[in-house]
C-alpha positions as CSV (number, residue, x, y, z in Angstrom):
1,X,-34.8,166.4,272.9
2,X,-37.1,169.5,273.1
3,X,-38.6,170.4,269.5
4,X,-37.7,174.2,269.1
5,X,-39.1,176.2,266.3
6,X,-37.0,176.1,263.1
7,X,-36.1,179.7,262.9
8,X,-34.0,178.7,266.5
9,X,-32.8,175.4,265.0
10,X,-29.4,175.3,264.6
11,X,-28.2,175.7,260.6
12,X,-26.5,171.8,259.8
13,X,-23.0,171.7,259.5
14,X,-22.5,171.4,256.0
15,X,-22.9,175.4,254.4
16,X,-25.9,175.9,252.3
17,X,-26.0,177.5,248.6
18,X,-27.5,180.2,247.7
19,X,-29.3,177.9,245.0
20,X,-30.2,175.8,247.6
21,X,-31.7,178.3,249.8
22,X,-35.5,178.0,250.5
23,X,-35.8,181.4,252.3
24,X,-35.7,183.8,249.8
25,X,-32.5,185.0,249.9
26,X,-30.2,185.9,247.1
27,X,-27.0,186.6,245.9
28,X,-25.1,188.7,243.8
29,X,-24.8,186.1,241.3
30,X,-28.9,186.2,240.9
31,X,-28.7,189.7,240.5
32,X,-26.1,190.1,237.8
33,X,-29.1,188.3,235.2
34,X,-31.4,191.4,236.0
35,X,-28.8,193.9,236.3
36,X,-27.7,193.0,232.8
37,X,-31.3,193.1,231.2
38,X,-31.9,196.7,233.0
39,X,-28.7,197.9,231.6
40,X,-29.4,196.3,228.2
41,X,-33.1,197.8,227.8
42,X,-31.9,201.2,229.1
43,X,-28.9,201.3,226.4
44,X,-31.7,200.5,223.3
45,X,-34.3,202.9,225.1
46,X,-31.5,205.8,224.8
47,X,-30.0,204.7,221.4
48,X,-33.9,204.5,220.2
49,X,-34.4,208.1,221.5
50,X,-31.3,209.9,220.4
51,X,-32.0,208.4,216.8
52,X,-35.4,209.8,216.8
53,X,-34.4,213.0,217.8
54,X,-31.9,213.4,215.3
55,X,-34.0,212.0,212.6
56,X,-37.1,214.2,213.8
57,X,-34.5,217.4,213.6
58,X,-33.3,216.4,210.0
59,X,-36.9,216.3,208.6
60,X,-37.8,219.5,210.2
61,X,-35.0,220.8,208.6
62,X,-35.6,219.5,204.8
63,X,-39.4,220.9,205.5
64,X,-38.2,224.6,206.5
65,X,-35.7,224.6,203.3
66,X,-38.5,223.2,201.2
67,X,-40.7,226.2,202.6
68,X,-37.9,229.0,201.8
69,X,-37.0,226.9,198.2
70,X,-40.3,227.6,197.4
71,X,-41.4,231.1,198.7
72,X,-38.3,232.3,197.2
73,X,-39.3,230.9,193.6
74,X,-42.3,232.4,194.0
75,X,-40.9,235.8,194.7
76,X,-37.8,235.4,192.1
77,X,-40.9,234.8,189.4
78,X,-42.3,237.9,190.5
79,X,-39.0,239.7,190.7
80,X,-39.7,243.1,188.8
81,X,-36.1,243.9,188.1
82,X,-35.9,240.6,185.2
83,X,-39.8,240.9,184.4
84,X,-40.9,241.8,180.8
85,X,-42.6,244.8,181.4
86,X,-39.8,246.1,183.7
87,X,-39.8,248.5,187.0
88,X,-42.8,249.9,188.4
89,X,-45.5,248.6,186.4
90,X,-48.7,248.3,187.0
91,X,-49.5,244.9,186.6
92,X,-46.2,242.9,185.9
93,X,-46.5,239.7,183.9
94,X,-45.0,237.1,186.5
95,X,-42.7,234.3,185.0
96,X,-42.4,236.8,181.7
97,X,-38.8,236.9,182.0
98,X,-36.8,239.4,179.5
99,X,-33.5,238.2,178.3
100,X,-31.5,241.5,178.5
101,X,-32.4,242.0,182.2
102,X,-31.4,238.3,182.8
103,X,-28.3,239.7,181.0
104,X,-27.8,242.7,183.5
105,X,-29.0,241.3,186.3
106,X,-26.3,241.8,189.7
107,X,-26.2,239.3,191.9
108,X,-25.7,241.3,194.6
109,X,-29.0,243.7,194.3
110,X,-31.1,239.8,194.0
111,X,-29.3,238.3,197.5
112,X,-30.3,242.5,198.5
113,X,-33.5,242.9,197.4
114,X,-34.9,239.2,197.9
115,X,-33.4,238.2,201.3
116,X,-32.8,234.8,201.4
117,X,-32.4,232.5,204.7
118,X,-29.9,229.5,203.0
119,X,-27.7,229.6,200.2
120,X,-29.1,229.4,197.1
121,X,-28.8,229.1,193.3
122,X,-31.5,230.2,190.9
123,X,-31.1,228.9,187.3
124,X,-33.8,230.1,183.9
125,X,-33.0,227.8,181.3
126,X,-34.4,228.8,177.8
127,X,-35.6,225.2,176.5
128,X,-35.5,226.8,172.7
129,X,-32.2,228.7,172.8
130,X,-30.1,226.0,174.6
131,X,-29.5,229.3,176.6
132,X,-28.9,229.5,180.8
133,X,-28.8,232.1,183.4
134,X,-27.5,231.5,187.1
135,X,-27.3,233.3,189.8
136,X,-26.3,232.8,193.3
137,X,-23.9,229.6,194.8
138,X,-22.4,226.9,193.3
139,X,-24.2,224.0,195.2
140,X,-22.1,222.2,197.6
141,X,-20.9,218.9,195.8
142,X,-20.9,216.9,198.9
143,X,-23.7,214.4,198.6
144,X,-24.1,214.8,202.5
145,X,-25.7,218.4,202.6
146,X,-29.0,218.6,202.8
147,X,-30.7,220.7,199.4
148,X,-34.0,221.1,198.4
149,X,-34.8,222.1,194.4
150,X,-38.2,223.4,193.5
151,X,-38.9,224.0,189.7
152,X,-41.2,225.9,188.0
153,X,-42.5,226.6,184.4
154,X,-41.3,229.9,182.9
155,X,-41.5,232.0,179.5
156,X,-38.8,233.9,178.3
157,X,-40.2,236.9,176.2
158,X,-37.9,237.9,173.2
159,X,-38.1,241.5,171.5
160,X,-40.6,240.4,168.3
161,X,-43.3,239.2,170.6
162,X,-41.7,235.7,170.6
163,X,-41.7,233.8,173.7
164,X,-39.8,230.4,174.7
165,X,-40.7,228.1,177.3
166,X,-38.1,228.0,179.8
167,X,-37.9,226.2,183.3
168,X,-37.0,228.0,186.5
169,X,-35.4,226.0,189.1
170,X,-34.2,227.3,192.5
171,X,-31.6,224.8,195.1
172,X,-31.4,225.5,198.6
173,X,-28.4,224.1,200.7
């Protein structure tokens, strides 16, 4: 019998297994293993990504309402049209609020005149008097919406030269 090489040999009788195979070859069912894992580690990859996305816009979006919460305080406390020494004064006491004008004030000419981006609801409470002013929206009672509050310190100037501490507290939805 001549010795051929084995590549020329003939394969035995008997069919081999793909587990049993020496040459390298596979089948599908060593395939499905690292199909699975590939499928598996793209899923979390995506998941991971969308999360952080969302999350990332969320947080960008409680920082630009904390921004406009807080420039808006700063402008209602300057706000000449509820300020002690009223309209076109020189030099305005900021945070002086008068009660009367708090009284008047429309909340129309505010949204006007002060522009805000979100809704918003701006609240003086008079810590002496037990006394409140609102203006704006009622905030949304879902727990879901995202609102920013930003308070203040505030006086509330009363007709004898008396003045109360008061707090002044603007929401943001």
């Amino acid at each position: 019998m001549r010795n051929f090489p084995r590549s020329l040999k003939r394969p035995h009788p008997r069919a081999r297994r793909f587990r049993d195979d020496t040459e390298g070859a596979g089948g599908m069912m060593e395939e499905l293993p690292a199909f699975t894992v590939v499928v598996i580690a793209l899923s979390v990859f995506i998941t991971a990504t969308y999360n952080a996305t969302i999350s990332f816009g969320e947080m960008t979006n409680a920082t630009s309402l904390g921004e406009d919460a807080s420039s808006y305080l700063r402008a209602f406390r300057s706000y000449e049209n509820v300020l002690e020494r009223g309209r076109y004064t020189q030099e305005p006491l900021t945070g002086q609020f008068d009660p009367a004008k708090l009284d008047c004030l429309d909340p129309a000419a505010l949204r006007r005149d002060l522009n805000p981006r979100h809704p918003f609801n701006v609240t003086v409470e008079d810590a002496i008097a037990n006394v409140t002013w609102s203006f704006g929206e009622r905030p949304p009672s879902d727990p879901a919406t995202p609102r920013v509050q930003e308070s203040t310190a505030a006086v509330i100037a009363l007709y004898g030269g008396e003045r109360h501490p008061a707090v002044l507290s603007v929401v943001m939805w």
